[in-house]
NUSENU-202867 format. One record per atom (N, C-alpha, C): residue number from 0; residue in three letters; chain; atom name; x, y, z. Coordinates in nm, 2 decimals, always signed. Example, Ala and Ser with C-alpha at 12.3 -4.5 7.8 and 13.67 -1.06 7.14 Angstrom:
BEGIN
(site 0 'ALA' 'A' 'N' (+1.32 -0.57 +0.78))
(site 0 'ALA' 'A' 'CA' (+1.23 -0.45 +0.78))
(site 0 'ALA' 'A' 'C' (+1.32 -0.33 +0.78))
(site 1 'SER' 'A' 'N' (+1.28 -0.22 +0.71))
(site 1 'SER' 'A' 'CA' (+1.37 -0.11 +0.71))
(site 1 'SER' 'A' 'C' (+1.29 +0.00 +0.79))
This chain:
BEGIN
(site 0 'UNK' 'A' 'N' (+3.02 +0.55 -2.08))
(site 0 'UNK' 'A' 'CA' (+2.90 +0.49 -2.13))
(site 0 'UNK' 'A' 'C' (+2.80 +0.50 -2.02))
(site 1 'UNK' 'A' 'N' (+2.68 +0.55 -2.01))
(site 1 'UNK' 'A' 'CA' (+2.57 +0.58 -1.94))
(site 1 'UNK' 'A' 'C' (+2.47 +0.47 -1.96))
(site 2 'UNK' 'A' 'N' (+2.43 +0.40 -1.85))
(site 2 'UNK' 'A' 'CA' (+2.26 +0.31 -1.91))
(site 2 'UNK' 'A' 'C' (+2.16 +0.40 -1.89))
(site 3 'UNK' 'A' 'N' (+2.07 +0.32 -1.96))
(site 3 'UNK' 'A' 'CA' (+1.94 +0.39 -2.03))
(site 3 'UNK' 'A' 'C' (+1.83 +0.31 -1.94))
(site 4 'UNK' 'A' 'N' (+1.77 +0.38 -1.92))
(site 4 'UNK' 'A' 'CA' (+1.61 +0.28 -1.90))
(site 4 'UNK' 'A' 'C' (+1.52 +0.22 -1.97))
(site 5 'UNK' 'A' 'N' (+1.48 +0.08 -2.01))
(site 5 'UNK' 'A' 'CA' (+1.43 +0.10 -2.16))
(site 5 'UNK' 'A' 'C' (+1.30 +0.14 -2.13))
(site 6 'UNK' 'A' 'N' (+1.23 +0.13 -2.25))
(site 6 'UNK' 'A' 'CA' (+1.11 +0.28 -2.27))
(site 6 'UNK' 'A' 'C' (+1.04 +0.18 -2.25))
(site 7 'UNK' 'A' 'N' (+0.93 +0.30 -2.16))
(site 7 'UNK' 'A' 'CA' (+0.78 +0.27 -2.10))
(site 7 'UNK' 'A' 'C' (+0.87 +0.20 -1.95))
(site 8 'UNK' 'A' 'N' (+0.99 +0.20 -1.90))
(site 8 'UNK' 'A' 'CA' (+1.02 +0.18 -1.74))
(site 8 'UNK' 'A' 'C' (+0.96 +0.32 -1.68))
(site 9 'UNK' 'A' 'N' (+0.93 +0.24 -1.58))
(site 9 'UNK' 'A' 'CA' (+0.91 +0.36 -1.44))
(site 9 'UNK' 'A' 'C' (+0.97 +0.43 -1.44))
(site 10 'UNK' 'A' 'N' (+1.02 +0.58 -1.37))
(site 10 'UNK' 'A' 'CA' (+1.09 +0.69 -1.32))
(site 10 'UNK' 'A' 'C' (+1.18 +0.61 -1.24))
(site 11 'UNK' 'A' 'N' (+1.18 +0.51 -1.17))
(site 11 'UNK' 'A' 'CA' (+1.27 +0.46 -1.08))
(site 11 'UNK' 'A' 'C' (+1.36 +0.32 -1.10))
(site 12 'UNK' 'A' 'N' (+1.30 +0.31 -1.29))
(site 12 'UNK' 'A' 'CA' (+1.39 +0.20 -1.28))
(site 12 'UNK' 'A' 'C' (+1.50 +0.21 -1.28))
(site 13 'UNK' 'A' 'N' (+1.59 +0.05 -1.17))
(site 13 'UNK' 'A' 'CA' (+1.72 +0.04 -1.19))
(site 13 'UNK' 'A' 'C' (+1.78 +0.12 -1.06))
(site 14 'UNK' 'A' 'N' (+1.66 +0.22 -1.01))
(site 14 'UNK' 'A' 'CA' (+1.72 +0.26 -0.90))
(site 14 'UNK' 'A' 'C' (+1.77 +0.16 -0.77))
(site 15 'UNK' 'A' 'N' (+1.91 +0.23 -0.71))
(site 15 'UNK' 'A' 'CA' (+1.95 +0.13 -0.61))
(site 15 'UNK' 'A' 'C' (+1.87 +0.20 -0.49))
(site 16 'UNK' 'A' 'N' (+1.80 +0.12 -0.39))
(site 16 'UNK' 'A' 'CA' (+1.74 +0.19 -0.27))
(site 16 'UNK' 'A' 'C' (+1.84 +0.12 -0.17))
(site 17 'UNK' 'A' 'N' (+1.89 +0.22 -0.07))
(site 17 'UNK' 'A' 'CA' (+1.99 +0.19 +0.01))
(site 17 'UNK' 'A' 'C' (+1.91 +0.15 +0.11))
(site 18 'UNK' 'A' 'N' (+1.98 +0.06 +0.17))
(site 18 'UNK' 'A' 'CA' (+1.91 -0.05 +0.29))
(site 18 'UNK' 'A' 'C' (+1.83 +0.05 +0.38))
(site 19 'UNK' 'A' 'N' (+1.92 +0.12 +0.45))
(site 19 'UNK' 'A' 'CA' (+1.85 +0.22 +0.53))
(site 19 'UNK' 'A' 'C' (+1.69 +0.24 +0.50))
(site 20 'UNK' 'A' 'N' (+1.67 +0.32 +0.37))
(site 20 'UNK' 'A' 'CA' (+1.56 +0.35 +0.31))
(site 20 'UNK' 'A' 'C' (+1.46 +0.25 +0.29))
(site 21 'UNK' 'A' 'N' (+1.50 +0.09 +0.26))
(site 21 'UNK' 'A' 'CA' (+1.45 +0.03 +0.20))
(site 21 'UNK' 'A' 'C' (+1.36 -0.03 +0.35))
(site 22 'UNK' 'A' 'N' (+1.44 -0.02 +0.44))
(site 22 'UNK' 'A' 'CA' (+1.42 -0.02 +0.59))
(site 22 'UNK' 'A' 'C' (+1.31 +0.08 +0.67))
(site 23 'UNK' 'A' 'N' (+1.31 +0.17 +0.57))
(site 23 'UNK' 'A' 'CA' (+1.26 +0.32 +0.65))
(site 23 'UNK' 'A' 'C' (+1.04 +0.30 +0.61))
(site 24 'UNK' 'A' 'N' (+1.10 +0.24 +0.50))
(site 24 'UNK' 'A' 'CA' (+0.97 +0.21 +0.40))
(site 24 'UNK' 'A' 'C' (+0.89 +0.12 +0.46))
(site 25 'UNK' 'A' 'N' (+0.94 +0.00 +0.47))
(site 25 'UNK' 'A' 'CA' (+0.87 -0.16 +0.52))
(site 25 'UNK' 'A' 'C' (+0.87 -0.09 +0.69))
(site 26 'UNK' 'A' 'N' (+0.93 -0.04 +0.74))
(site 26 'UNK' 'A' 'CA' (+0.89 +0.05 +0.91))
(site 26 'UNK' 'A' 'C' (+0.76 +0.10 +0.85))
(site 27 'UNK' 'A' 'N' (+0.74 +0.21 +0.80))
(site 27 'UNK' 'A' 'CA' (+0.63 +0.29 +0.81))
(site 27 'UNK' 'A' 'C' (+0.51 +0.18 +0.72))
(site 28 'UNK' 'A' 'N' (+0.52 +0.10 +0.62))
(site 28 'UNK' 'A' 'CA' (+0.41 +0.03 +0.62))
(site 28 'UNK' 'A' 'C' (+0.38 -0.06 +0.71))
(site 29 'UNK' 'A' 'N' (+0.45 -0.15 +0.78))
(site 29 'UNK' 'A' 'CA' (+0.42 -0.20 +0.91))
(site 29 'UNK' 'A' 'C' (+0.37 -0.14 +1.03))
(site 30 'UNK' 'A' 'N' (+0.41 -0.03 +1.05))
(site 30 'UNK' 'A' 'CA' (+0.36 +0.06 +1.17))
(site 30 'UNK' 'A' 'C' (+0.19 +0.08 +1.09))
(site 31 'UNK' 'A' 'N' (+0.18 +0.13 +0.97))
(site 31 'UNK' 'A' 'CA' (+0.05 +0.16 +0.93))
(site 31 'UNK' 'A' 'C' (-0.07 +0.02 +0.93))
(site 32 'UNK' 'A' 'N' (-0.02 -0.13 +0.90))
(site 32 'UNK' 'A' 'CA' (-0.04 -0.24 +0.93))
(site 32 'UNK' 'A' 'C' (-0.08 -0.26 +1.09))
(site 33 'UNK' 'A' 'N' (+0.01 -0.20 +1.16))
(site 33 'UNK' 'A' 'CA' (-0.02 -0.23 +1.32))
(site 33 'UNK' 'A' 'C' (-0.12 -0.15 +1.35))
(site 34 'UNK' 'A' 'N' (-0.13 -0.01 +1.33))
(site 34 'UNK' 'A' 'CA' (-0.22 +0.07 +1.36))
(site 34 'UNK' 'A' 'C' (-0.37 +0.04 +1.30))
(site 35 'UNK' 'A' 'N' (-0.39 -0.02 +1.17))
(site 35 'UNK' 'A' 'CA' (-0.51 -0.09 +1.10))
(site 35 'UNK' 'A' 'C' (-0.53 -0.22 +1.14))
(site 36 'UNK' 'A' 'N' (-0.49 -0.28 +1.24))
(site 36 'UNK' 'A' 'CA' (-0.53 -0.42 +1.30))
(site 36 'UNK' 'A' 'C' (-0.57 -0.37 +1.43))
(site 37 'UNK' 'A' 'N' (-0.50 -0.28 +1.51))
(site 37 'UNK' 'A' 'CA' (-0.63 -0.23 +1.62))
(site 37 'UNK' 'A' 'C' (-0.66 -0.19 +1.60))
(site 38 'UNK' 'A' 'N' (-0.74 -0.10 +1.49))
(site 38 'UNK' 'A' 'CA' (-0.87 -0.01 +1.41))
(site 38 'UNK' 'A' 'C' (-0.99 -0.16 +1.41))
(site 39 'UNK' 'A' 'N' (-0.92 -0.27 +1.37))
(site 39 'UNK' 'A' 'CA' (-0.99 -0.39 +1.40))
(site 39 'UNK' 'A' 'C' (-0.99 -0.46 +1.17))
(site 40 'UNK' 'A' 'N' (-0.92 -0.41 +1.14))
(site 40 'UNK' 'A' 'CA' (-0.86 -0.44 +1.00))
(site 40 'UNK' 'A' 'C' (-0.80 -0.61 +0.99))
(site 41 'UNK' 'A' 'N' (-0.73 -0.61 +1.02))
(site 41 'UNK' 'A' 'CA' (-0.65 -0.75 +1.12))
(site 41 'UNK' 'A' 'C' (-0.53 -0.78 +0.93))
(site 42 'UNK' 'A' 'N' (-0.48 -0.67 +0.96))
(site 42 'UNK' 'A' 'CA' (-0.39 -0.61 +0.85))
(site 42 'UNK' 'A' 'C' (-0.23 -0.69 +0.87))
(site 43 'UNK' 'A' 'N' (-0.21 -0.69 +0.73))
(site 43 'UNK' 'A' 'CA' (-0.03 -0.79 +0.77))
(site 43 'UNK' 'A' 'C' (+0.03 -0.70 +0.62))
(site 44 'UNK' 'A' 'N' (+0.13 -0.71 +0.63))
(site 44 'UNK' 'A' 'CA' (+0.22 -0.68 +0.54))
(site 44 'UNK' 'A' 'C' (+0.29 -0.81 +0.45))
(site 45 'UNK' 'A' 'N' (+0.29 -0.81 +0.34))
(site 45 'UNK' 'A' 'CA' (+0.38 -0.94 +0.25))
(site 45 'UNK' 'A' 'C' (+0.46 -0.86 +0.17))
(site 46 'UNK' 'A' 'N' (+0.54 -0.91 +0.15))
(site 46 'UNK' 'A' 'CA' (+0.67 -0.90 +0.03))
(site 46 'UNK' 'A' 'C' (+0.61 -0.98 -0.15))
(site 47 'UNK' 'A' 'N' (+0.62 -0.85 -0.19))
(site 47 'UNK' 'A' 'CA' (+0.63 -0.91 -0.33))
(site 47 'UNK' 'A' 'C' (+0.68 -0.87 -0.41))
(site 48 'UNK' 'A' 'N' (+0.79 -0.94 -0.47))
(site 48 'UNK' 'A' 'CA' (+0.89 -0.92 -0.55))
(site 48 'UNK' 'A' 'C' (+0.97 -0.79 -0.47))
(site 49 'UNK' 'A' 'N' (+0.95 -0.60 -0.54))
(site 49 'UNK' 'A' 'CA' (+1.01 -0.54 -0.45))
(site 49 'UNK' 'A' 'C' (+0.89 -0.47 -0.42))
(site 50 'UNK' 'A' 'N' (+0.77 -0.46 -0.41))
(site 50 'UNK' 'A' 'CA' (+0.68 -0.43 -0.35))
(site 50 'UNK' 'A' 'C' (+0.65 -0.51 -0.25))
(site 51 'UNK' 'A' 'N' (+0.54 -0.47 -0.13))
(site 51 'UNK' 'A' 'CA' (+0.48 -0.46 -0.02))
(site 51 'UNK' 'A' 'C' (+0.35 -0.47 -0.07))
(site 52 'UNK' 'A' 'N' (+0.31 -0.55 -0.05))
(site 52 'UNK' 'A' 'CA' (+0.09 -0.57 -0.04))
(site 52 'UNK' 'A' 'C' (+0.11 -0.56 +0.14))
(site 53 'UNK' 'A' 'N' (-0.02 -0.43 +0.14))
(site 53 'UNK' 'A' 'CA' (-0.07 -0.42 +0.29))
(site 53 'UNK' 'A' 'C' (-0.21 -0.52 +0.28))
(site 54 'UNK' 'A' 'N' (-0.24 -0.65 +0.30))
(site 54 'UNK' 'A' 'CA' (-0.36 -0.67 +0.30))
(site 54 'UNK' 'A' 'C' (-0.46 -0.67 +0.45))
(site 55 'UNK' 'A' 'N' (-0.58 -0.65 +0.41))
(site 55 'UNK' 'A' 'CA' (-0.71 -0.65 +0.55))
(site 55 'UNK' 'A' 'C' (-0.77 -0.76 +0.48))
(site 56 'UNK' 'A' 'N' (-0.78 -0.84 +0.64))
(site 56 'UNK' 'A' 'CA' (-0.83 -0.95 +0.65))
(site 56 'UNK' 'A' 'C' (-1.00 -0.94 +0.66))
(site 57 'UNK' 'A' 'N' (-1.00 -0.83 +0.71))
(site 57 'UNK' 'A' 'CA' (-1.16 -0.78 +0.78))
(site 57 'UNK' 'A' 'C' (-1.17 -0.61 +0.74))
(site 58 'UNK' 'A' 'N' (-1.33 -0.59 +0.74))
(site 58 'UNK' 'A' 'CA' (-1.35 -0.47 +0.70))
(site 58 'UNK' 'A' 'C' (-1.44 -0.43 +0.78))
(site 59 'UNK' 'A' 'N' (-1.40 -0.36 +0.94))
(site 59 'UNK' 'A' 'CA' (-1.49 -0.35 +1.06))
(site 59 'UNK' 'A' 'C' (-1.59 -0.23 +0.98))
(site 60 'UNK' 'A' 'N' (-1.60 -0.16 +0.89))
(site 60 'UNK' 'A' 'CA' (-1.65 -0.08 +0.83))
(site 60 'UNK' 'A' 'C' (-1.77 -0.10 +0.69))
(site 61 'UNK' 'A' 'N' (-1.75 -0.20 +0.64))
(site 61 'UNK' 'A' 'CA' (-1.73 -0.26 +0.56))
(site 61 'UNK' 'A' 'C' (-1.96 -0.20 +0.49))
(site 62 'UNK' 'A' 'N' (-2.00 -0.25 +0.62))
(site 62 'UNK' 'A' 'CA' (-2.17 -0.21 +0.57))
(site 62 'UNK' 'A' 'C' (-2.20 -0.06 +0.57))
(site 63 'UNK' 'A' 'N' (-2.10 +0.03 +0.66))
(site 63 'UNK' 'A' 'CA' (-2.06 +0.18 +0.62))
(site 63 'UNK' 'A' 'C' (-2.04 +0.22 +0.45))
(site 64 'UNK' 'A' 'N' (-1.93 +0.13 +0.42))
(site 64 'UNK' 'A' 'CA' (-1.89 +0.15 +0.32))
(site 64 'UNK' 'A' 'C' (-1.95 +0.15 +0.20))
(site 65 'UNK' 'A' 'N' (-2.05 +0.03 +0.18))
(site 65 'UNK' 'A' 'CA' (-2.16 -0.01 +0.07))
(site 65 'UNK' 'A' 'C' (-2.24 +0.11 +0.08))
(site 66 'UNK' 'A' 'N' (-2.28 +0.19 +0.16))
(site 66 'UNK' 'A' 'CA' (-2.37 +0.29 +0.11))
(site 66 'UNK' 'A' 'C' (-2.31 +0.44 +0.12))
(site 67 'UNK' 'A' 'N' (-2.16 +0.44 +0.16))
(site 67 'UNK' 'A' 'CA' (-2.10 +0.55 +0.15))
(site 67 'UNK' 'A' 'C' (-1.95 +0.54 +0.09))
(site 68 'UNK' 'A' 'N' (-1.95 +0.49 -0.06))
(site 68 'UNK' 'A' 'CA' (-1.79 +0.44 -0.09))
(site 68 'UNK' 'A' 'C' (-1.73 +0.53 -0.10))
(site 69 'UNK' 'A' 'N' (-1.74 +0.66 -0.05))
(site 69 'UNK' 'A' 'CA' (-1.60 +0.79 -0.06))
(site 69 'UNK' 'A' 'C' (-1.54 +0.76 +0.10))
(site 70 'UNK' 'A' 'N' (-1.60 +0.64 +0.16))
(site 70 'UNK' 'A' 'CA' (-1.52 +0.61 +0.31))
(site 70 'UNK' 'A' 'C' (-1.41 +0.54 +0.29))
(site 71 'UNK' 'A' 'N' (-1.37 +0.49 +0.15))
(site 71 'UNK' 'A' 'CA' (-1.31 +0.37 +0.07))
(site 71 'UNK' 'A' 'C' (-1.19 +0.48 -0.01))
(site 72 'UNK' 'A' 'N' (-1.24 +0.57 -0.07))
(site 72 'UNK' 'A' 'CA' (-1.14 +0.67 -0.13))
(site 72 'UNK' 'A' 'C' (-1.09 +0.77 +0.01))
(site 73 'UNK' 'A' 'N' (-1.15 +0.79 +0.11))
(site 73 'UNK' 'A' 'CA' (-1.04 +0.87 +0.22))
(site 73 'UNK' 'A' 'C' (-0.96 +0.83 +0.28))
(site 74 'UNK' 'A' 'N' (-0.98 +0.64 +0.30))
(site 74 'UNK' 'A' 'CA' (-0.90 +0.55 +0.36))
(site 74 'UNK' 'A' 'C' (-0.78 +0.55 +0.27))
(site 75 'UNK' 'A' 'N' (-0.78 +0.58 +0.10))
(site 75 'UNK' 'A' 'CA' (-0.68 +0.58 +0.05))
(site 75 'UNK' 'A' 'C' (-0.62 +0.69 +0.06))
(site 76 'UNK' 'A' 'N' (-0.64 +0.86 +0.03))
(site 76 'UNK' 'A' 'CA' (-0.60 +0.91 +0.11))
(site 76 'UNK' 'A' 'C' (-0.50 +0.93 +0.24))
(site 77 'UNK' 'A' 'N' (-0.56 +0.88 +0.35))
(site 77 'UNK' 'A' 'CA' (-0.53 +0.83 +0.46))
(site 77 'UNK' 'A' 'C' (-0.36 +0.77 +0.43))
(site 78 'UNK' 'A' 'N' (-0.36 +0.68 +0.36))
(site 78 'UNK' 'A' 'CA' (-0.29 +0.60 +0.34))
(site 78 'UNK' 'A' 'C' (-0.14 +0.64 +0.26))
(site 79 'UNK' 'A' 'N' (-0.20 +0.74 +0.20))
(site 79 'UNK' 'A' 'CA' (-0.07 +0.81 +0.06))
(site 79 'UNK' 'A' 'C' (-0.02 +0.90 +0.17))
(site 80 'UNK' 'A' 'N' (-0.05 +0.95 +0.23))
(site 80 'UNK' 'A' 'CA' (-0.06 +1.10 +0.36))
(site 80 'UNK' 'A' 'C' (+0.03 +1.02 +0.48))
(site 81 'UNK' 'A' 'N' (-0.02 +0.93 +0.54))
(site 81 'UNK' 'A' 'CA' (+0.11 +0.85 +0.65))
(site 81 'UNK' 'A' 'C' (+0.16 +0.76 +0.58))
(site 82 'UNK' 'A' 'N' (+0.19 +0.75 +0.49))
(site 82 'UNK' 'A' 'CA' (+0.34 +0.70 +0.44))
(site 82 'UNK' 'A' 'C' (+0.43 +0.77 +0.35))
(site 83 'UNK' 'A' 'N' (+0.39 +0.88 +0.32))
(site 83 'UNK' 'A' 'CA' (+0.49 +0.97 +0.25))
(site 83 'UNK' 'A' 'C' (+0.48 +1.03 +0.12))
(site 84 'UNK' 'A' 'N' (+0.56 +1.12 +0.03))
(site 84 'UNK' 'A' 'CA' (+0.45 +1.13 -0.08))
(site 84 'UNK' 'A' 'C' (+0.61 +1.03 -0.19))
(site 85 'UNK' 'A' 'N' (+0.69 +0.93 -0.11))
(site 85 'UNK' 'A' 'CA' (+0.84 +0.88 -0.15))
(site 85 'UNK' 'A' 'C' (+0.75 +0.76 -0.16))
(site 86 'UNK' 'A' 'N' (+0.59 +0.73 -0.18))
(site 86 'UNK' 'A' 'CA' (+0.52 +0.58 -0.13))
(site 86 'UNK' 'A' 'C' (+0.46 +0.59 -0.23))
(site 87 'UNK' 'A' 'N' (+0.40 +0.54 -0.31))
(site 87 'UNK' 'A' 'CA' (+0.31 +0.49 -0.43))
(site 87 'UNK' 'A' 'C' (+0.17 +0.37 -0.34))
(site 88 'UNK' 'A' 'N' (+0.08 +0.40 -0.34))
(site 88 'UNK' 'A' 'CA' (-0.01 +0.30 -0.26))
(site 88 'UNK' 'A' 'C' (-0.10 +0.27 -0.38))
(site 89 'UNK' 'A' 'N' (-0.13 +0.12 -0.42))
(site 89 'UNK' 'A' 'CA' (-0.24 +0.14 -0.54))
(site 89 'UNK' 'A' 'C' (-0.31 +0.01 -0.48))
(site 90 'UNK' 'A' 'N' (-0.47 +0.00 -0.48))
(site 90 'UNK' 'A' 'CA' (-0.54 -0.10 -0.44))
(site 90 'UNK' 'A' 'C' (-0.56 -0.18 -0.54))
(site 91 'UNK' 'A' 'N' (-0.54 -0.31 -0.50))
(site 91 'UNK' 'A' 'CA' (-0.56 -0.41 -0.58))
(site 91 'UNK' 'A' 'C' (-0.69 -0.53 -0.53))
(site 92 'UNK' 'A' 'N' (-0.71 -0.51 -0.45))
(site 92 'UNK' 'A' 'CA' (-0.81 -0.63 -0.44))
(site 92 'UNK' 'A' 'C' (-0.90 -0.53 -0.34))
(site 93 'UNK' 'A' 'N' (-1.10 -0.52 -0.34))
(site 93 'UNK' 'A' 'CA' (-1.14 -0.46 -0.25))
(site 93 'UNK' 'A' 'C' (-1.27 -0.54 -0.28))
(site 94 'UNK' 'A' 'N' (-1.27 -0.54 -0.10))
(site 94 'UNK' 'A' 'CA' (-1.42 -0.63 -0.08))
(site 94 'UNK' 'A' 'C' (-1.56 -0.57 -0.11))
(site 95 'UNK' 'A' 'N' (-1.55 -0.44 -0.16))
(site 95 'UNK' 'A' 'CA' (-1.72 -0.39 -0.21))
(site 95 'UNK' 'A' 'C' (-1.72 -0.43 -0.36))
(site 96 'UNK' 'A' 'N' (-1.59 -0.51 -0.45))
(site 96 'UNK' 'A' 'CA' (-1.56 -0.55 -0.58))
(site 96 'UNK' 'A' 'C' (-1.58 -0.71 -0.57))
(site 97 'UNK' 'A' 'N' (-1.62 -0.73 -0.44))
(site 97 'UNK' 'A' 'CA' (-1.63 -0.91 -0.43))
(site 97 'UNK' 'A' 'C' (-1.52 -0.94 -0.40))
(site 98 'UNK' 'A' 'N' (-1.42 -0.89 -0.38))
(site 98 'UNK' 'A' 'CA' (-1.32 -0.99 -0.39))
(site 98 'UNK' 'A' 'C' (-1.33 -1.00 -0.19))
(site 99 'UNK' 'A' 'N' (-1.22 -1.09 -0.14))
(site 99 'UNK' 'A' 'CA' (-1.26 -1.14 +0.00))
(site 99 'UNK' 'A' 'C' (-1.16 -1.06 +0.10))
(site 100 'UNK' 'A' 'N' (-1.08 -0.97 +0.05))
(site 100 'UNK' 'A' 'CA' (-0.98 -0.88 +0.15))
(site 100 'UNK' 'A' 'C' (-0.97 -0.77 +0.02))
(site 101 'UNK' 'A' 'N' (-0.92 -0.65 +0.15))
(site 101 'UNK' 'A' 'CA' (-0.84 -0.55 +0.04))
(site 101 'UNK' 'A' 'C' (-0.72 -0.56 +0.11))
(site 102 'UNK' 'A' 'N' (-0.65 -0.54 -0.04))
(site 102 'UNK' 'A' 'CA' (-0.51 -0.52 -0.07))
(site 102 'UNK' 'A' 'C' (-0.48 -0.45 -0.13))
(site 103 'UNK' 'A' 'N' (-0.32 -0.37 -0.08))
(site 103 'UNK' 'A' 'CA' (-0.30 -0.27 -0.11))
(site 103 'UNK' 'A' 'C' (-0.18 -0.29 -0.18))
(site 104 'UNK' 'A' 'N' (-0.14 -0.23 -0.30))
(site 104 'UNK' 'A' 'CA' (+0.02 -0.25 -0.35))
(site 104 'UNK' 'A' 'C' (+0.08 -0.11 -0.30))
(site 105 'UNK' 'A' 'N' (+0.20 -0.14 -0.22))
(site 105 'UNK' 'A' 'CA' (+0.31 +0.00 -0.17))
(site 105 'UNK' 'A' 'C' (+0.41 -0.03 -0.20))
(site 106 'UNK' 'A' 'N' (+0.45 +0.09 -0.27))
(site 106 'UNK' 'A' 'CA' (+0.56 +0.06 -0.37))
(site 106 'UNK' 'A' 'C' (+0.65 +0.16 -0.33))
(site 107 'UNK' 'A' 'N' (+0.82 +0.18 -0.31))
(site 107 'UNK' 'A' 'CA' (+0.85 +0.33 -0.32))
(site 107 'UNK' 'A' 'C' (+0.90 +0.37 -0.40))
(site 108 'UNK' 'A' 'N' (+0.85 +0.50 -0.45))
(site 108 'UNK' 'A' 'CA' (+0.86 +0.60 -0.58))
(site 108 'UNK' 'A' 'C' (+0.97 +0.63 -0.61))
């Protein structure tokens, strides 16, 4: 007997990620977290559920940004590119939308 995924799951549901990996993931978003807090981001990593929110506290860029938002789409870029193409990155919260930080959902694919 084989399980099924039920319909409309992800490509990965149900997948087991072996610790190593699971390990390999939360490394390189942390490393990318450390590297965006001395950019001057003041960046942390949280756990949710089995995702990763990378959130910025600050956006040393941020009056750049209002009059050039493709500085906003290369940072995402940036982001899909050092962490792997095994990383799913989707923004969820951004300060040129009002909201008071951006946040990032990193998920692995």
């Amino acid at each position: 007997m084989s399980a099924s995924s039920p319909k409309g799951a992800p490509p990965n549901y149900g997948r087991f990620i072996p610790r190593e990996e699971l390990q390999g993931y939360l490394r390189r978003v942390r490393r990318l977290a450390d590297q965006r807090t001395t950019e001057g981001y003041l960046a942390e990593v949280v756990r949710d559920g089995d995702d990763l929110l990378l959130i910025e506290h600050h956006c040393p860029i941020c009056s750049a940004a209002r009059s050039c938002q493709s500085l906003c789409r290369a940072e995402m870029e940036v982001f899909r590119t050092a962490l792997g193409a095994d990383i799913s990155v989707t923004r969820e919260q951004h300060v040129l939308s009002g909201d008071q930080r951006c946040a990032y959902r990193i998920t692995a694919a």
